[in-house]
C-alpha positions as CSV (number, residue, x, y, z in Angstrom):
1,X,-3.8,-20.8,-65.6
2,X,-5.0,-17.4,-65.1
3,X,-6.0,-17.7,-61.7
4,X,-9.4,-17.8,-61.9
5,X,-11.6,-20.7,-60.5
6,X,-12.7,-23.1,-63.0
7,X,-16.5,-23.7,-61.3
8,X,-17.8,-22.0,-58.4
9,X,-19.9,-23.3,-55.7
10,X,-21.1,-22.2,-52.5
11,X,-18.5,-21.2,-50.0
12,X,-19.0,-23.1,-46.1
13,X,-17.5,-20.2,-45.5
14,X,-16.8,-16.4,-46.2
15,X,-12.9,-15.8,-47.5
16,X,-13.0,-12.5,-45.4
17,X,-13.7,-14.6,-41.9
18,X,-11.4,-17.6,-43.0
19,X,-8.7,-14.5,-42.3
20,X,-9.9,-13.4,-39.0
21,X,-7.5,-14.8,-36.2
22,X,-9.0,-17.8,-34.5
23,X,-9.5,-16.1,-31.4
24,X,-12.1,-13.9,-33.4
25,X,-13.8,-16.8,-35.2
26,X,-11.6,-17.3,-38.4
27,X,-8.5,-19.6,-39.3
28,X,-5.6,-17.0,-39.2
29,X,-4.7,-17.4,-42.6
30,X,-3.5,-14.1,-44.3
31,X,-5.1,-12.3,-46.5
32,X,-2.9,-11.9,-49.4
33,X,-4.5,-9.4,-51.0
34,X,-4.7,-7.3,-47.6
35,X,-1.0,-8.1,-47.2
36,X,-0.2,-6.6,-50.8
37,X,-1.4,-3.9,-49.7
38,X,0.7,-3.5,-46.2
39,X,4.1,-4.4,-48.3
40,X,3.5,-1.9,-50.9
41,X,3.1,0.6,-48.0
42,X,6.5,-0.1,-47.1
43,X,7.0,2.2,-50.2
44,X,4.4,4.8,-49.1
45,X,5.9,4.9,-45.9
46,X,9.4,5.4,-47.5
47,X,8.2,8.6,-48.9
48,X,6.5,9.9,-46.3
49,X,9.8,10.1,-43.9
50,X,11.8,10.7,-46.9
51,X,14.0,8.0,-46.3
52,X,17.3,8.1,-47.2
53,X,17.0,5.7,-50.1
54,X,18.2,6.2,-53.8
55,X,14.6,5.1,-55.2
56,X,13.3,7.4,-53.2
57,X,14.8,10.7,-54.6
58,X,14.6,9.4,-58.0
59,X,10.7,9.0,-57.3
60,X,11.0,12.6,-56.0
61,X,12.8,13.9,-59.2
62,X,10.6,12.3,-61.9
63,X,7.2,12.0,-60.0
64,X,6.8,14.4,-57.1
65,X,9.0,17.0,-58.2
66,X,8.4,18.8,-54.4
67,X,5.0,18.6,-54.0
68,X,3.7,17.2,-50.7
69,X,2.8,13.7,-50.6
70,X,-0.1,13.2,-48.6
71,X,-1.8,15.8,-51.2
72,X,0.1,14.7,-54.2
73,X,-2.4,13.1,-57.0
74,X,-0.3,11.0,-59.8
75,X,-0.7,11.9,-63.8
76,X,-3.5,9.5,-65.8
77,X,-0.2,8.8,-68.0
78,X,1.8,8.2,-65.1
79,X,3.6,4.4,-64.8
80,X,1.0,1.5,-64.0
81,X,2.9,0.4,-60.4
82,X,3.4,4.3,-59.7
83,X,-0.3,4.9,-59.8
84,X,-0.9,1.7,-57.4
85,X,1.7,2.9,-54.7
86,X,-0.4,6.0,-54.7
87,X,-3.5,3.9,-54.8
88,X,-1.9,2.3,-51.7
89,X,-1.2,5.7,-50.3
90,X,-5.2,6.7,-50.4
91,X,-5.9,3.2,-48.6
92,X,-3.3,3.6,-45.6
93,X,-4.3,7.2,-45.5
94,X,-5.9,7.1,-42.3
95,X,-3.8,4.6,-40.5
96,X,-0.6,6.2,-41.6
97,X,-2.6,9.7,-39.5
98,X,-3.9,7.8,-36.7
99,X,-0.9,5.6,-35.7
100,X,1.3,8.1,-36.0
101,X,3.6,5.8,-38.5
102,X,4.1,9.6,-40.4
103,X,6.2,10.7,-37.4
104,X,8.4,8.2,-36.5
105,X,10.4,5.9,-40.0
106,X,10.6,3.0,-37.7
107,X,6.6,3.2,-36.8
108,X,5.4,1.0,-39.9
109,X,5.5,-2.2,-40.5
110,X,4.2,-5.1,-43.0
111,X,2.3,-6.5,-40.3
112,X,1.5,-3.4,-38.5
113,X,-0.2,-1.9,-41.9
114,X,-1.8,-5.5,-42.5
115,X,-3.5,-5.4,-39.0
116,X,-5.0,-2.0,-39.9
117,X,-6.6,-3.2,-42.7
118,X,-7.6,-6.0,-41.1
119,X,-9.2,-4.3,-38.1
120,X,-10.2,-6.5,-35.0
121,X,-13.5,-8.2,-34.6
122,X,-15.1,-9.8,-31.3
123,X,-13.1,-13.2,-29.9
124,X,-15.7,-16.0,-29.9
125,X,-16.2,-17.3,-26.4
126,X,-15.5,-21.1,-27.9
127,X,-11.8,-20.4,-29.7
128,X,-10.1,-22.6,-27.1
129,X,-12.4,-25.3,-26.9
130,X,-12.1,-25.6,-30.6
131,X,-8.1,-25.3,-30.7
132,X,-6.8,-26.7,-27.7
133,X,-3.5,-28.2,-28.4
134,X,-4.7,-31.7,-27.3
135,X,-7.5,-31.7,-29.7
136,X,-7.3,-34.0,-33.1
137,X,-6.5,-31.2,-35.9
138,X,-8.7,-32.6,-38.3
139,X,-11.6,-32.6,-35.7
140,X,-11.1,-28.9,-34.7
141,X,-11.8,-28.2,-38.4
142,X,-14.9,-29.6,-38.2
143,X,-15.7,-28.6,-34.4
144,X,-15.0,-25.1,-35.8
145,X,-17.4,-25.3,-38.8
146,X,-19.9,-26.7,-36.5
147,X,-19.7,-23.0,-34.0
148,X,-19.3,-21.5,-37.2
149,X,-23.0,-23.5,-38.3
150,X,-21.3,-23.9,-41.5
151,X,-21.5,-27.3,-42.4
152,X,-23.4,-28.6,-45.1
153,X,-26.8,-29.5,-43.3
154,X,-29.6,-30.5,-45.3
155,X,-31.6,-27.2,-44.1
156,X,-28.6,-25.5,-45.6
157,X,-28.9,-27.4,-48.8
158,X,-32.3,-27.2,-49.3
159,X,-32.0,-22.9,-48.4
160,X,-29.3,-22.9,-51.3
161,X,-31.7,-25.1,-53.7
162,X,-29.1,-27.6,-53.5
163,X,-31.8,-30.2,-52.8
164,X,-36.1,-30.6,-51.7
165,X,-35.5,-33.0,-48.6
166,X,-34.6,-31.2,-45.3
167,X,-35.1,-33.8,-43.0
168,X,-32.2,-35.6,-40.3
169,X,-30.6,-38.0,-42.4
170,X,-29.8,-40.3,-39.4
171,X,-33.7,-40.0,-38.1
172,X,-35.9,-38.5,-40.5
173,X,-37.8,-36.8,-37.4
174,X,-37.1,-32.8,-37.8
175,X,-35.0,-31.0,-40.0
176,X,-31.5,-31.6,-40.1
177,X,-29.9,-28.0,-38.7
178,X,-27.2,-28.0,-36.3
179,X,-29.0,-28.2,-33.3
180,X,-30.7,-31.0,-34.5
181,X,-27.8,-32.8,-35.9
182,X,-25.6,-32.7,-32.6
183,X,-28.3,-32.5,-30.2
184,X,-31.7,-33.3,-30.8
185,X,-32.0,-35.9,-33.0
186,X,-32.7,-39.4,-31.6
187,X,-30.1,-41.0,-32.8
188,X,-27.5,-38.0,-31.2
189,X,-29.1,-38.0,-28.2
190,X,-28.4,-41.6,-27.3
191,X,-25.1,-41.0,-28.4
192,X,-24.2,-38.1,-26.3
193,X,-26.0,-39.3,-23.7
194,X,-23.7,-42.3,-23.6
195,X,-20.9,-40.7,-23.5
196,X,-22.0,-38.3,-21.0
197,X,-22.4,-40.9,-18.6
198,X,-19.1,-42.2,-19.5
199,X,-17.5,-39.0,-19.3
200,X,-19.7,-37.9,-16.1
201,X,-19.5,-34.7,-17.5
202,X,-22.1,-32.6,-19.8
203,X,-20.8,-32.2,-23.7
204,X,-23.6,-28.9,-23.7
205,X,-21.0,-26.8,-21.5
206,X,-17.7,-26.5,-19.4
207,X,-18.5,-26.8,-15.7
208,X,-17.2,-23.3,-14.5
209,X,-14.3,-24.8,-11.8
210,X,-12.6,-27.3,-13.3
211,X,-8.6,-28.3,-13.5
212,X,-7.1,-28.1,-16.9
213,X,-6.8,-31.7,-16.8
214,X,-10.6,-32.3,-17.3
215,X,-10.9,-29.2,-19.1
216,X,-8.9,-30.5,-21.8
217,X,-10.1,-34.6,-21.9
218,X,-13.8,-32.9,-22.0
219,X,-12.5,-30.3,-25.3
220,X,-10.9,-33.8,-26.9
221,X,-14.1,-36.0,-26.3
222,X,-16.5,-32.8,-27.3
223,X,-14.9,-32.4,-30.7
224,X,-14.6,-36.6,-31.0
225,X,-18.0,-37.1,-30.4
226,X,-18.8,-34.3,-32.5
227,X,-16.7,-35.6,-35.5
228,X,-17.6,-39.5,-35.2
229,X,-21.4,-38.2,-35.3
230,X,-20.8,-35.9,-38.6
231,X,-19.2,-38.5,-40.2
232,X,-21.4,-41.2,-39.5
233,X,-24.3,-38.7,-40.6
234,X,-22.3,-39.3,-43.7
235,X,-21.8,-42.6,-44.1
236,X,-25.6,-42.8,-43.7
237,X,-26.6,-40.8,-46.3
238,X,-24.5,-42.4,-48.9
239,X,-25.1,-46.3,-47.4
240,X,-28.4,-45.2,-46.5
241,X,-27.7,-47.3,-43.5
242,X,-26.1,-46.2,-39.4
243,X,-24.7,-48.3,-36.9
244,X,-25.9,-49.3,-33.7
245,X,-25.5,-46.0,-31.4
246,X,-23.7,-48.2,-28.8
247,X,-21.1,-48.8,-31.4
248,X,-20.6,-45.6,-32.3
249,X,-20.3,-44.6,-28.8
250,X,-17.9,-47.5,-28.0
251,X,-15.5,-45.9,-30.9
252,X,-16.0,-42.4,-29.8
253,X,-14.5,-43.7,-26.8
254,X,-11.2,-45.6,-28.5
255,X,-10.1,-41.8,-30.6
256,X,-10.9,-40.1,-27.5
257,X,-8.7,-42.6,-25.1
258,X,-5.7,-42.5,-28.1
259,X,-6.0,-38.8,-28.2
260,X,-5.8,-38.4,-24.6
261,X,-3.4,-41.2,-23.7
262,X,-0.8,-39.8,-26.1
263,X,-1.2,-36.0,-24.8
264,X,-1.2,-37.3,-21.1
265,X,2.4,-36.4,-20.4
266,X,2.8,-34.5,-17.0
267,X,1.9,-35.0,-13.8
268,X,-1.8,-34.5,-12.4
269,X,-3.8,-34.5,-9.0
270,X,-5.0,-37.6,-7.3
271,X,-8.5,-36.6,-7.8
272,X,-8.1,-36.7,-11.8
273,X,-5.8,-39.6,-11.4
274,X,-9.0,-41.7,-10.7
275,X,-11.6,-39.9,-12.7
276,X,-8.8,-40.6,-15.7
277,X,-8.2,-44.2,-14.5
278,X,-12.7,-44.3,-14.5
279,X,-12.3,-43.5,-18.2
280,X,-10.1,-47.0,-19.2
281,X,-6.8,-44.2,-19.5
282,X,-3.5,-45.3,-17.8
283,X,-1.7,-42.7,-15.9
């Protein structure tokens, strides 16, 4: 009731990169403390340009009483949300200098102020392979966990004490990290291999020239393949038991064909026309 979390447990992860945009690695979901902060300096930003507000010449006769703002320090016995405005104040000190949102009333903004605070960070080079429009939401979770090597790998596990056993659930040859999971392992590599062939494309990267036809069937099979393979990893380690690779190759296939076939929409080249019809998808 109090907001508090009733048991913790490890995070996949961090809150503060959940809130980056996506094209920097994160999930674009605000920050709600961070935009607190950018609403309540709304207020700060009030006072600054003097704006012609009542609240703010009643904050100037009973707080300020003519001192400057930017030097102005509030009373210990001062009013609770008075003290946090001027909290706020300190905070966006140096983006209300910098931006120049003193100078001009109609400079700040909520989302203006929340971006400071924020700050930028790199893009990831694999955002839009991740979140293409075409791809299965629920799969660009996971594809994004897997950049992200956040998922819960047994390596992970055993790092966080969480169990002994590091070894590939699905082959019991190496340890189970990423790379090993999507890539190396036996079972994986027939997989991928498979659908490789079926694709006639490589799942490791992007061929450099490509039309945005192929580019987006390979981004929909990529993060299928990637998902079926995760989730049959665990199936396994519940059942203690995993299908024939051809099976789950042949099912990789049926979501990715679904997928595509419903996004397929708009005209395409002749070329793709048969590498599409090659893949059992009607055009």
């Amino acid at each position: 009731m109090d907001g508090d979390a009733e048991y913790q447990r490890p995070h996949l992860v961090t809150w503060d990169s959940v809130c980056y945009s996506k094209k920097e690695g994160g999930l674009g979901v605000k920050n709600a403390g961070m935009w607190n902060v950018a609403t309540v300096g709304k207020l700060v930003n009030w006072i600054y340009t003097k704006a012609d507000r009542l609240w703010v010449l009643w904050i100037d006769h009973i707080y300020m009483k003519g001192v400057d703002w930017s030097s102005y320090i509030p009373p210990p016995d001062s009013n609770w949300n008075w003290r946090n405005i001027c909290k706020v104040k300190g905070m966006l000190a140096t983006g209300f200098q910098g931006n120049h949102w003193i100078s001009d009333a109609r400079g700040y903004s909520i989302n203006a102020g929340y971006q400071w605070l924020q700050s930028s960070h790199p893009h990831v080079p694999w955002y839009k392979d991740v979140w293409d429009s075409w791809n299965v939401p629920k799969q660009s979770v996971i594809g994004w966990l897997i950049q992200r090597k956040a998922l819960n790998t047994r390596v992970k596990m055993a790092q966080l004490r969480i169990s002994d056993n590091n070894s590939c659930v699905m082959c019991e040859l190496g340890p189970e990290t990423h790379a090993h999971t999507f890539s190396d392992c036996v079972y994986s590599n027939l997989v991928v291999t498979n659908i490789e062939l079926w694709l006639q494309m490589s799942l490791q990267t992007l061929p450099g020239r490509c039309s945005t036809i192929r580019r987006k069937v390979w981004r929909v099979v990529r993060l299928s393949c990637w998902y079926m393979l995760w989730t049959e990893r665990n199936k396994c380690r519940i059942d203690m038991n995993i299908r024939r690779p051809e099976l789950l190759v042949s099912e990789i296939q049926k979501v990715a064909q679904m997928r595509i076939q419903h996004k397929l929409n708009f005209p395409i080249q002749q070329s793709d026309v048969i590498w599409i019809t090659s893949l059992g998808i009607h055009v």
